[in-house]
PQR file of N, CA, C, O and H, with PARSE charges and radii, in Angstrom:
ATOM      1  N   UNK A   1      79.934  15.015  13.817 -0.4000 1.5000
ATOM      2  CA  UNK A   1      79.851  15.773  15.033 -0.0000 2.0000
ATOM      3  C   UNK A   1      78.741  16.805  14.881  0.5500 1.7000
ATOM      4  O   UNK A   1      78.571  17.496  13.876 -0.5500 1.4000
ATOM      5  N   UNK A   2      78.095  16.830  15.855 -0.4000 1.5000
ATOM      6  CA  UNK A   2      76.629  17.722  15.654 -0.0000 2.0000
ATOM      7  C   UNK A   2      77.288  19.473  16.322  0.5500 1.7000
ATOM      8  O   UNK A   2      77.995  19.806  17.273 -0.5500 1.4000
ATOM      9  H   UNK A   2      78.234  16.269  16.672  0.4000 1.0000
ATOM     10  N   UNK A   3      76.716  20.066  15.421 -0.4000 1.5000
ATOM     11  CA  UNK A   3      76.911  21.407  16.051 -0.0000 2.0000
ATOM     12  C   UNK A   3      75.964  22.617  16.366  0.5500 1.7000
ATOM     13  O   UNK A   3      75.273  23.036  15.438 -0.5500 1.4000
ATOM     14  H   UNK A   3      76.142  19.796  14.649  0.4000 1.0000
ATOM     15  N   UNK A   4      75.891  23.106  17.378 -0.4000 1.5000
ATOM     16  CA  UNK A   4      74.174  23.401  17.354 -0.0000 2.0000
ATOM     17  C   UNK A   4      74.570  24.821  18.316  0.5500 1.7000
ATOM     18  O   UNK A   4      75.062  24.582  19.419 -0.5500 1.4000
ATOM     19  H   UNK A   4      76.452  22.765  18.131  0.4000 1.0000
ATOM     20  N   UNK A   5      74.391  26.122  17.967 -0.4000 1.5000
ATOM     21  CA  UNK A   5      74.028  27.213  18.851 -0.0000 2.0000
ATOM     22  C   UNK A   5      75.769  27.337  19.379  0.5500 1.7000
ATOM     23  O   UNK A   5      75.980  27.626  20.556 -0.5500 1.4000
ATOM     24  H   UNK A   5      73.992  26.316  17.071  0.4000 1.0000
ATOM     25  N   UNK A   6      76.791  27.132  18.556 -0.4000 1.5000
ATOM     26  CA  UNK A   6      78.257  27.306  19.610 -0.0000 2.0000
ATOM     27  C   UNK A   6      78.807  25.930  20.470  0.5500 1.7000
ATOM     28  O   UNK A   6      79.750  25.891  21.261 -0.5500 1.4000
ATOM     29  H   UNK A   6      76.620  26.897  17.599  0.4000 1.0000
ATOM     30  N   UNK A   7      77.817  24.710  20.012 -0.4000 1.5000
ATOM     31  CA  UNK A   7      78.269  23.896  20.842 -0.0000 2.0000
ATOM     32  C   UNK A   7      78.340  22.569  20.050  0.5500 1.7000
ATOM     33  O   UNK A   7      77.639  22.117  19.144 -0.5500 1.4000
ATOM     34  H   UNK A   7      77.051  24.741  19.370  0.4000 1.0000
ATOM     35  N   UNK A   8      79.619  22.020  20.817 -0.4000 1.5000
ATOM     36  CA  UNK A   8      80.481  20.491  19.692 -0.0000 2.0000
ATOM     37  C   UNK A   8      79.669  19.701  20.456  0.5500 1.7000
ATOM     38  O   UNK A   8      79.590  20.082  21.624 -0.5500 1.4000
ATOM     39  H   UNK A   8      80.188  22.387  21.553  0.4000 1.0000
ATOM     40  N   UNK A   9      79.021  18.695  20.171 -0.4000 1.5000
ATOM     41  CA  UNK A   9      78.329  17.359  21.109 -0.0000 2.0000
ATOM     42  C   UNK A   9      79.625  16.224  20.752  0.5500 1.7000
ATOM     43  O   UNK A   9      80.279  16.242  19.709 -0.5500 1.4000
ATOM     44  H   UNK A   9      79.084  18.385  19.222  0.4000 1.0000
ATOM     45  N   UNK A  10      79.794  15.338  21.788 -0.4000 1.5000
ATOM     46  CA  UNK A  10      80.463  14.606  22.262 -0.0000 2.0000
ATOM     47  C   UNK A  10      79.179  13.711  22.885  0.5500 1.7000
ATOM     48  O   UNK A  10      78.102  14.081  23.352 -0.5500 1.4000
ATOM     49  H   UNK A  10      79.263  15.324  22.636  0.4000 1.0000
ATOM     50  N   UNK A  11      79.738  12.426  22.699 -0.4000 1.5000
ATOM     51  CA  UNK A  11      78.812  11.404  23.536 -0.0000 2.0000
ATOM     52  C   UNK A  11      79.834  10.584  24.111  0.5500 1.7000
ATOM     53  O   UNK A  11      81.032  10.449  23.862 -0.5500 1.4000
ATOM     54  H   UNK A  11      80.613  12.125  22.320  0.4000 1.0000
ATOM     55  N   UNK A  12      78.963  10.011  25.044 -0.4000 1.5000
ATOM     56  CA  UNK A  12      79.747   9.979  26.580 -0.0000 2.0000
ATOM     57  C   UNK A  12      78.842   8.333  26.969  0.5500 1.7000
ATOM     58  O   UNK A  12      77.620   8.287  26.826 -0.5500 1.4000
ATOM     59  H   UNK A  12      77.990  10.121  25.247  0.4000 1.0000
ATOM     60  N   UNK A  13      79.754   6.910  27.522 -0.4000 1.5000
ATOM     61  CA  UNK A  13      79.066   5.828  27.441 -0.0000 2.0000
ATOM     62  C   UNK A  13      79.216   5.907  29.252  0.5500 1.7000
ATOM     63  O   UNK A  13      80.197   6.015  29.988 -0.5500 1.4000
ATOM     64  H   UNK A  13      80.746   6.948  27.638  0.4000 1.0000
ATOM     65  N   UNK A  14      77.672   5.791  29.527 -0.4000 1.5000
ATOM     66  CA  UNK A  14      77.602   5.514  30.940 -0.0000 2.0000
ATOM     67  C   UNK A  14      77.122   4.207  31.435  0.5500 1.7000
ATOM     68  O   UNK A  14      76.466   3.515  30.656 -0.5500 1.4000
ATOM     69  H   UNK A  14      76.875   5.704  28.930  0.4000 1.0000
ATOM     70  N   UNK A  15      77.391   3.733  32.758 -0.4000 1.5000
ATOM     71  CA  UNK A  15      76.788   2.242  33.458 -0.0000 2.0000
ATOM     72  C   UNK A  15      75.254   2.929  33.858  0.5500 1.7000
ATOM     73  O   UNK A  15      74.994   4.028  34.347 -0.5500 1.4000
ATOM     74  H   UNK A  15      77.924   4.294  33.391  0.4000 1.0000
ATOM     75  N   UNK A  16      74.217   1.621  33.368 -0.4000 1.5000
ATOM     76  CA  UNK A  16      72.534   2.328  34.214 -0.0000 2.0000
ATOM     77  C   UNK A  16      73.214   2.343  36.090  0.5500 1.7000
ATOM     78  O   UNK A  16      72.572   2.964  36.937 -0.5500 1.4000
ATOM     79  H   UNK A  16      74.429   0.728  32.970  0.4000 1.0000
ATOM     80  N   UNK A  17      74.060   1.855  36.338 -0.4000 1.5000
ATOM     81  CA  UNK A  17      74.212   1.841  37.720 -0.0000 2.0000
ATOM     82  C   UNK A  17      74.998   2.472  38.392  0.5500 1.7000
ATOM     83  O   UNK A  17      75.325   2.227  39.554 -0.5500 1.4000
ATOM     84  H   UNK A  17      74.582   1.351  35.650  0.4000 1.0000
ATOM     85  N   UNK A  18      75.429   3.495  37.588 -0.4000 1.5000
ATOM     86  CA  UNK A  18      76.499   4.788  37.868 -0.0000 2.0000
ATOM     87  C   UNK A  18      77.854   4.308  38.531  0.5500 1.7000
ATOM     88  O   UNK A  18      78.690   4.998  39.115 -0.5500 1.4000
ATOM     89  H   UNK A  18      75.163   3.694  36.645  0.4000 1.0000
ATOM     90  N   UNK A  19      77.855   3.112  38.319 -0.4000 1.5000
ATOM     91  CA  UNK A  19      79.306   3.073  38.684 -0.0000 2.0000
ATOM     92  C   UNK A  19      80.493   3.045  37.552  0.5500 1.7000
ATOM     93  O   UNK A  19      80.043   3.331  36.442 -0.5500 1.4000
ATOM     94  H   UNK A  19      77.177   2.551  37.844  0.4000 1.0000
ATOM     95  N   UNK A  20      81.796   2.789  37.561 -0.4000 1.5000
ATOM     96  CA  UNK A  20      82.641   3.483  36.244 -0.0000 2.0000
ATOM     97  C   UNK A  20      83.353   1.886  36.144  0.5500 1.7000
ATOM     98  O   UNK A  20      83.501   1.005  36.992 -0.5500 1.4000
ATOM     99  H   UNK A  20      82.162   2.556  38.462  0.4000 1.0000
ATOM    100  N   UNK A  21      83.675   1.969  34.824 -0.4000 1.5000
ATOM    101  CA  UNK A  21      84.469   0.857  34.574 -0.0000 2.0000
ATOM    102  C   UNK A  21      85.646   1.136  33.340  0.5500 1.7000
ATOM    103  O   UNK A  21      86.230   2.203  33.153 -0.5500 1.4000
ATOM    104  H   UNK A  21      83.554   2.684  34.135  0.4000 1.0000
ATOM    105  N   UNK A  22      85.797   0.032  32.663 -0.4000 1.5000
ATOM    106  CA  UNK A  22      86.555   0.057  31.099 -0.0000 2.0000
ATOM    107  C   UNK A  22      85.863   0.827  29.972  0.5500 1.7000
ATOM    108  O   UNK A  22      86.246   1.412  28.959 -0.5500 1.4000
ATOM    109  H   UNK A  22      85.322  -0.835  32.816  0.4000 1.0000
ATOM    110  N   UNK A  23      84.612   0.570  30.602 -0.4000 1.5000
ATOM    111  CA  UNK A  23      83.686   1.366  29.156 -0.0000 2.0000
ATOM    112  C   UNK A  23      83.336   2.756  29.220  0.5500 1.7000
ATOM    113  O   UNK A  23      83.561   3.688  28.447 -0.5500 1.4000
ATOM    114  H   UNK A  23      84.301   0.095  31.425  0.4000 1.0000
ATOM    115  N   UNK A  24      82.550   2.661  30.654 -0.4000 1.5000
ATOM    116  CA  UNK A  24      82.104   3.924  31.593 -0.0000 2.0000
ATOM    117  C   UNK A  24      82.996   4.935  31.138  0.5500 1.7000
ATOM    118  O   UNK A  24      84.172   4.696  30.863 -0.5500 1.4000
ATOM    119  H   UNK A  24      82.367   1.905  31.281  0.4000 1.0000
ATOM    120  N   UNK A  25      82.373   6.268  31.034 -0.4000 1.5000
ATOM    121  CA  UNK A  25      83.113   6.973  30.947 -0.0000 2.0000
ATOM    122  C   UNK A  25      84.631   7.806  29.632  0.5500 1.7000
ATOM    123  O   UNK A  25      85.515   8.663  29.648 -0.5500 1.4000
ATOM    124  H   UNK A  25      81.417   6.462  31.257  0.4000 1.0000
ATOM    125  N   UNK A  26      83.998   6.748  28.684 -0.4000 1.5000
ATOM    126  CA  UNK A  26      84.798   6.588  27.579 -0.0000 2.0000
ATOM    127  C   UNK A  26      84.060   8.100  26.907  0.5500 1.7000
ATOM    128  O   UNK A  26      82.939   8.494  27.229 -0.5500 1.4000
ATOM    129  H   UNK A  26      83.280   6.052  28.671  0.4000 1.0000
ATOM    130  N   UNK A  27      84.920   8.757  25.984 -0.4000 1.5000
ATOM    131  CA  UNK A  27      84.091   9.992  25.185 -0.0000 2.0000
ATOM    132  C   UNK A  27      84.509   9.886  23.875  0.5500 1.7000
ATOM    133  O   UNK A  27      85.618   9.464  23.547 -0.5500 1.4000
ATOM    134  H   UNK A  27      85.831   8.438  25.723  0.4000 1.0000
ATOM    135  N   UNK A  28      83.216  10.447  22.741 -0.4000 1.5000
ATOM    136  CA  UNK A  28      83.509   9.707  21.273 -0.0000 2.0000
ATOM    137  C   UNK A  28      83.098  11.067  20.748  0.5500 1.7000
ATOM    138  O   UNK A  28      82.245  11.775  21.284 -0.5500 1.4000
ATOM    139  H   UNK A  28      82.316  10.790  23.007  0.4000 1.0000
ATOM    140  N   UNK A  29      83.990  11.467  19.314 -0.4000 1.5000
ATOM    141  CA  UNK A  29      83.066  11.720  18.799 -0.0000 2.0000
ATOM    142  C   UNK A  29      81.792  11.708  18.010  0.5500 1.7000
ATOM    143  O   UNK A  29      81.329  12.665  17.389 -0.5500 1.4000
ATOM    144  H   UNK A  29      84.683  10.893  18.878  0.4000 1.0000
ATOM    145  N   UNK A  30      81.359  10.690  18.095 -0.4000 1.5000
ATOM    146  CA  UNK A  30      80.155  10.832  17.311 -0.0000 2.0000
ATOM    147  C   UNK A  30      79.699   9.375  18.171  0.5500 1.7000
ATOM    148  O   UNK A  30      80.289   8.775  19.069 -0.5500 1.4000
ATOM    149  H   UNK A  30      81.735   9.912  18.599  0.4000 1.0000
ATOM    150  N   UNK A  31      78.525   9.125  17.553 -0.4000 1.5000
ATOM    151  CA  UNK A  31      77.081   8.441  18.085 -0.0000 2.0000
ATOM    152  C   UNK A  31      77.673   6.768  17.406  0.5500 1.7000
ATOM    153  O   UNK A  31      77.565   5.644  17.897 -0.5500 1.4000
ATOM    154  H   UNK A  31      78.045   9.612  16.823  0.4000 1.0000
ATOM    155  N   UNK A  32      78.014   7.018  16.702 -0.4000 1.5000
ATOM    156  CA  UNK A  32      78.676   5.381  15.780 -0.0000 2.0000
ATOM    157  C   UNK A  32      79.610   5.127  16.750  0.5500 1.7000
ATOM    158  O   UNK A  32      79.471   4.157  17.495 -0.5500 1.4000
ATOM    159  H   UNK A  32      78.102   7.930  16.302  0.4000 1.0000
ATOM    160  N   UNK A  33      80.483   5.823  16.832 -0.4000 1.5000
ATOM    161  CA  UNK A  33      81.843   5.224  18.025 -0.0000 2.0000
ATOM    162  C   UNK A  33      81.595   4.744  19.051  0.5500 1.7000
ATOM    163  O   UNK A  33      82.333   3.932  19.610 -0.5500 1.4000
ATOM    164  H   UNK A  33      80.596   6.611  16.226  0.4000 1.0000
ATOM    165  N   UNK A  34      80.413   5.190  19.537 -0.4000 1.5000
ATOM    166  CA  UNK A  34      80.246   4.622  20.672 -0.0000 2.0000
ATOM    167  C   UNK A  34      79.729   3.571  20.749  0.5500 1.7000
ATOM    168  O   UNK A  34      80.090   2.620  21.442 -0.5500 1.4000
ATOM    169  H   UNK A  34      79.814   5.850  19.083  0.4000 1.0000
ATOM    170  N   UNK A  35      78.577   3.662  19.843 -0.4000 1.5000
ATOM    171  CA  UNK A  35      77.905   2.235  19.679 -0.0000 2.0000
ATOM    172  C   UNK A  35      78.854   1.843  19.324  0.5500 1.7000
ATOM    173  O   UNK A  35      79.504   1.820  20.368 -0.5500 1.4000
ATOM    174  H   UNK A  35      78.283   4.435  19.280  0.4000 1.0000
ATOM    175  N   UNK A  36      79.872   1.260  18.098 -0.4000 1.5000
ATOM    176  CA  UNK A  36      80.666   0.272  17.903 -0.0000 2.0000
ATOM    177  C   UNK A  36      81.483  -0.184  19.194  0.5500 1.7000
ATOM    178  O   UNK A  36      82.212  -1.119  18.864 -0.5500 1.4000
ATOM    179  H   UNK A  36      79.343   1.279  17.249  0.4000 1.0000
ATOM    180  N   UNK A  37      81.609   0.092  20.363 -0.4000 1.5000
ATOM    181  CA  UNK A  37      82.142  -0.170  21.117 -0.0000 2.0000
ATOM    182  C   UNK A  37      81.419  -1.051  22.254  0.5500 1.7000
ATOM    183  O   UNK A  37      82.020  -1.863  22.957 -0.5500 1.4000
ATOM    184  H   UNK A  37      81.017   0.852  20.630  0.4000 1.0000
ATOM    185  N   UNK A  38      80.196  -0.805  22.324 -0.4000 1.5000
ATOM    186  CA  UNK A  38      79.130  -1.175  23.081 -0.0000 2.0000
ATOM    187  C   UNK A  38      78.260  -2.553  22.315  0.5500 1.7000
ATOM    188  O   UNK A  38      77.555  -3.415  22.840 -0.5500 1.4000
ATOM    189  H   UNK A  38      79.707  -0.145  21.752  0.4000 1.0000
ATOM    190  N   UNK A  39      78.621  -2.352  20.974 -0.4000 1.5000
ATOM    191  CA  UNK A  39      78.173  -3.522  19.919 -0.0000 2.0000
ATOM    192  C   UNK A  39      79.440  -4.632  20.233  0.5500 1.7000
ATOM    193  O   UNK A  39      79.178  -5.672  20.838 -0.5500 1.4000
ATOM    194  H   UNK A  39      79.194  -1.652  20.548  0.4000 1.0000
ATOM    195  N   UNK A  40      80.703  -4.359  19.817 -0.4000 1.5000
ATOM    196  CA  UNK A  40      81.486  -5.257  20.683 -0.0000 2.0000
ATOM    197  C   UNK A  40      81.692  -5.860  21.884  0.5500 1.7000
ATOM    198  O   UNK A  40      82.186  -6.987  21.870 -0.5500 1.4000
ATOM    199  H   UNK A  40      80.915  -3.515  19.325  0.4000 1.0000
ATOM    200  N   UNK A  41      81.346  -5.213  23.186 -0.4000 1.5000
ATOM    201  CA  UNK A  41      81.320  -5.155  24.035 -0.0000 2.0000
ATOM    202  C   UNK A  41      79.730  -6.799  24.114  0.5500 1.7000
ATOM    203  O   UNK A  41      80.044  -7.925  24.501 -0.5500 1.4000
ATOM    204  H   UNK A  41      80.944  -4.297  23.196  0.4000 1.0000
ATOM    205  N   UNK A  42      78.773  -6.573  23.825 -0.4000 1.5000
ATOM    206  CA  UNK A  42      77.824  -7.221  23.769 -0.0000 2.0000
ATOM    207  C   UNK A  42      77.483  -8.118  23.024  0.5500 1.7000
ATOM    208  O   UNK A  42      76.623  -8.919  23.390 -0.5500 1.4000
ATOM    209  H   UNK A  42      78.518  -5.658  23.511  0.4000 1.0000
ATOM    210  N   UNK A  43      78.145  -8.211  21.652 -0.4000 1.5000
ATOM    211  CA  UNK A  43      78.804  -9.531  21.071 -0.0000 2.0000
ATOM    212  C   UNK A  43      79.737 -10.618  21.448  0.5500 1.7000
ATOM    213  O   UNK A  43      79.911 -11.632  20.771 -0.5500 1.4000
ATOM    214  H   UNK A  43      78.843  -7.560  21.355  0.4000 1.0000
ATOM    215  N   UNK A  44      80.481 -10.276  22.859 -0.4000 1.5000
ATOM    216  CA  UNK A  44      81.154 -10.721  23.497 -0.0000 2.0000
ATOM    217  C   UNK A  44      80.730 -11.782  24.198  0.5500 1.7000
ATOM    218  O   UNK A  44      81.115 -12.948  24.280 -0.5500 1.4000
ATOM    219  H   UNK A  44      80.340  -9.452  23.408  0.4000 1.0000
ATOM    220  N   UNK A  45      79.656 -11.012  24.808 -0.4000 1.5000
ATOM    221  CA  UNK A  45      78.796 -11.684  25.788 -0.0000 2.0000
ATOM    222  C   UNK A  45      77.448 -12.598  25.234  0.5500 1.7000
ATOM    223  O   UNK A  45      76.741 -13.123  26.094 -0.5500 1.4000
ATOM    224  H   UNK A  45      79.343 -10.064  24.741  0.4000 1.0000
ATOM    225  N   UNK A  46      77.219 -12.719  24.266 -0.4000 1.5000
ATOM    226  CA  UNK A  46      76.153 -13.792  23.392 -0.0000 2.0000
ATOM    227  C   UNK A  46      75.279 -14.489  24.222  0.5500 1.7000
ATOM    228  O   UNK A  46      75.466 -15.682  24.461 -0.5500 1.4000
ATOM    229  H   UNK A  46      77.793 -12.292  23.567  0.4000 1.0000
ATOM    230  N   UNK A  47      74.352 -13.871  24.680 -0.4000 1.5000
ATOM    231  CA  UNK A  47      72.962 -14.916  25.352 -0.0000 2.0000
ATOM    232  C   UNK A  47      73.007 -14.449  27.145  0.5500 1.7000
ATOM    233  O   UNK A  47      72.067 -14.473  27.939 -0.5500 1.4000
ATOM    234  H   UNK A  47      74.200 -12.902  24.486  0.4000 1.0000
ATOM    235  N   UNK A  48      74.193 -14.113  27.347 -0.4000 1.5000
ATOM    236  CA  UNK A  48      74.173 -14.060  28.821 -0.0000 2.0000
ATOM    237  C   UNK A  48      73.568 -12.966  29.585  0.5500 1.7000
ATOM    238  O   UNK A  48      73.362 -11.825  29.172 -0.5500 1.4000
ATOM    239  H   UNK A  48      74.957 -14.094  26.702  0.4000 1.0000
ATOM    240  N   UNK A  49      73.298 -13.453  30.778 -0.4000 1.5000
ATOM    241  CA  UNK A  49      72.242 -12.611  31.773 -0.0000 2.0000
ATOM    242  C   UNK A  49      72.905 -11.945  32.897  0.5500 1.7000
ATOM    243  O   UNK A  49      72.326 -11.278  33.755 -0.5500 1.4000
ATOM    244  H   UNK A  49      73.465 -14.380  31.114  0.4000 1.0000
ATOM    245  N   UNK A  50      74.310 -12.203  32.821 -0.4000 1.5000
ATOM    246  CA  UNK A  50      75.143 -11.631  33.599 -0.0000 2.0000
ATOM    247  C   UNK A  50      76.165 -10.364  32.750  0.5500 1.7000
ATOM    248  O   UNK A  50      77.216 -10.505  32.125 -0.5500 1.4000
ATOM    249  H   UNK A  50      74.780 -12.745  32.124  0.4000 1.0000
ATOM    250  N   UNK A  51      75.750  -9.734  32.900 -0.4000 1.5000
ATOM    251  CA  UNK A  51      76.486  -8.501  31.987 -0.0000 2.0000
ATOM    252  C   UNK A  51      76.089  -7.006  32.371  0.5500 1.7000
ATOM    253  O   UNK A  51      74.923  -6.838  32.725 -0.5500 1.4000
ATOM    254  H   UNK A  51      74.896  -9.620  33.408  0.4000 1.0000
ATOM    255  N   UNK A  52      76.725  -6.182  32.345 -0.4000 1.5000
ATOM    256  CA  UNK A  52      76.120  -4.303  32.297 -0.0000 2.0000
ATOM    257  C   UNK A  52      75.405  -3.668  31.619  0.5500 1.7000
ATOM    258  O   UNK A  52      75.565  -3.877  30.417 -0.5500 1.4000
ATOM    259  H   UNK A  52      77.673  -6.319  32.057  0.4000 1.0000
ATOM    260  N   UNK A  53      74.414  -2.727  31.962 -0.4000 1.5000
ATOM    261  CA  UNK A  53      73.692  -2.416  30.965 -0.0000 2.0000
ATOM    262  C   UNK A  53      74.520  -0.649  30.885  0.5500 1.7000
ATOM    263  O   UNK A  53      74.548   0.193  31.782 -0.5500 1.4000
ATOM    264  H   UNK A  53      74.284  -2.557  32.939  0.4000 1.0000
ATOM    265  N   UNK A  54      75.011  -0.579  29.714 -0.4000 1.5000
ATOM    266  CA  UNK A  54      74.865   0.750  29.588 -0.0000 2.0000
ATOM    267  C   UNK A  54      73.957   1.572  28.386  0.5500 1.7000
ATOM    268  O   UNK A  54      73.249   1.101  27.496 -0.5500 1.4000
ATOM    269  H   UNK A  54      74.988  -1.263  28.985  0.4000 1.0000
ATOM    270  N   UNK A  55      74.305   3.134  28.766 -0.4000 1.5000
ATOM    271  CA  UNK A  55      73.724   3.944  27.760 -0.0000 2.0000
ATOM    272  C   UNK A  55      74.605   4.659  27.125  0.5500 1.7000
ATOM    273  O   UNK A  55      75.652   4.523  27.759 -0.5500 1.4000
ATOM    274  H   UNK A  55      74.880   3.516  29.489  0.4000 1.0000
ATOM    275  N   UNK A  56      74.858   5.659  25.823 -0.4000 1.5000
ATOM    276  CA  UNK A  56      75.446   6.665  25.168 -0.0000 2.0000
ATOM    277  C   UNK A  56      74.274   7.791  25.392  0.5500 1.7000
ATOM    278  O   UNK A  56      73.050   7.713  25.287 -0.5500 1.4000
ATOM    279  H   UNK A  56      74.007   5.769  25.308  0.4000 1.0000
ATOM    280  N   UNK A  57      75.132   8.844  25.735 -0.4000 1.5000
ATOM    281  CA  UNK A  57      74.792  10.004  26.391 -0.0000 2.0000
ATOM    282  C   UNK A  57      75.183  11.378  25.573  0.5500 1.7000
ATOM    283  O   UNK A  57      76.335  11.784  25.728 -0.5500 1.4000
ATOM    284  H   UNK A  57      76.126   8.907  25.820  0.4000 1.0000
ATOM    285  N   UNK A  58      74.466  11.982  24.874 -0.4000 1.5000
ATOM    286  CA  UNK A  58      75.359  13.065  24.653 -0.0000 2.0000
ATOM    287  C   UNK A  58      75.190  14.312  25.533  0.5500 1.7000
ATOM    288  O   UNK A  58      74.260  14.892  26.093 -0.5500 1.4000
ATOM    289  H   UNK A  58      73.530  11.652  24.748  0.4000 1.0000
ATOM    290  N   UNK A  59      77.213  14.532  25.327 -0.4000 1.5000
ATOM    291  CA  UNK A  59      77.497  15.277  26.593 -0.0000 2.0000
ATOM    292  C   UNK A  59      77.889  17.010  25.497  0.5500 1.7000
ATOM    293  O   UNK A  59      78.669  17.040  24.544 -0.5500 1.4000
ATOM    294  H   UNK A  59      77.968  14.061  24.872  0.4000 1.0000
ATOM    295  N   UNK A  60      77.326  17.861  25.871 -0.4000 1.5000
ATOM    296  CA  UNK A  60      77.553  19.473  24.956 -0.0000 2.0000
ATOM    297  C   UNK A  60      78.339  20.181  25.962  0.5500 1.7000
ATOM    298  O   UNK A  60      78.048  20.449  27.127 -0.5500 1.4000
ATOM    299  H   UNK A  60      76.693  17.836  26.645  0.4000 1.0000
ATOM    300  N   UNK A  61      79.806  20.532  25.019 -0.4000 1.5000
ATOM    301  CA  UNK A  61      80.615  21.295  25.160 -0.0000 2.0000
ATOM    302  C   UNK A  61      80.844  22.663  24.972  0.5500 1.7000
ATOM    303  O   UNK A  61      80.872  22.766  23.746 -0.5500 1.4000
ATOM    304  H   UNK A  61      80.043  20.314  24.072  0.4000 1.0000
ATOM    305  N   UNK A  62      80.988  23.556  25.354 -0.4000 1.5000
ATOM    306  CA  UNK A  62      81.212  25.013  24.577 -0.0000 2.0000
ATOM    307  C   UNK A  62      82.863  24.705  23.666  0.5500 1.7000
ATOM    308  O   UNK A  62      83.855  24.039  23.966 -0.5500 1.4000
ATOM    309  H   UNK A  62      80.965  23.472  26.350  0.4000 1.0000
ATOM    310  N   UNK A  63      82.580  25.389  22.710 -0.4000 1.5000
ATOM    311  CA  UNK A  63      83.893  25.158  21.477 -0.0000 2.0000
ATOM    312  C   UNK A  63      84.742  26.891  22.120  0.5500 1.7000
ATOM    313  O   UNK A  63      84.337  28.044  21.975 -0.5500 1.4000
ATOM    314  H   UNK A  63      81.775  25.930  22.466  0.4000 1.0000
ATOM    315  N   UNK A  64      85.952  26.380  22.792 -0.4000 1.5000
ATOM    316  CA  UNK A  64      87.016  27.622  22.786 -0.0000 2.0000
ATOM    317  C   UNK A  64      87.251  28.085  22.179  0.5500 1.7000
ATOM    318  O   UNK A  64      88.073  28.982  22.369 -0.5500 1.4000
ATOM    319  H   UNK A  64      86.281  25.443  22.910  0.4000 1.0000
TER
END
């Protein structure tokens, strides 16, 4: 978990097409979790042209 100036980063998996799904919207801590999820997610799908594109986003929190 990155910590920088008072603040926890969290990454956050979004659709390029802003709409929300199973994945959308999921929050990790760290940069591996997410990819491992998005690596599964796309191993699933092997060769195909019909599928979502997303991104991992990191999202900065203030720590209470």
């Amino acid at each position: 978990m990155s910590i920088a100036m008072g603040r926890t980063a969290t990454y956050q998996i979004l659709r390029d097409d802003g709409l929300s799904d199973g994945i959308a919207g999921q929050r990790f801590p760290s940069y591996d979790q997410a990819h491992a999820v998005l690596e599964r997610y796309y191993g699933d799908l092997c060769c195909s042209d019909d599928r979502e594109v997303y991104r991992i986003v990191e999202v900065n929190q203030d720590q209470a």
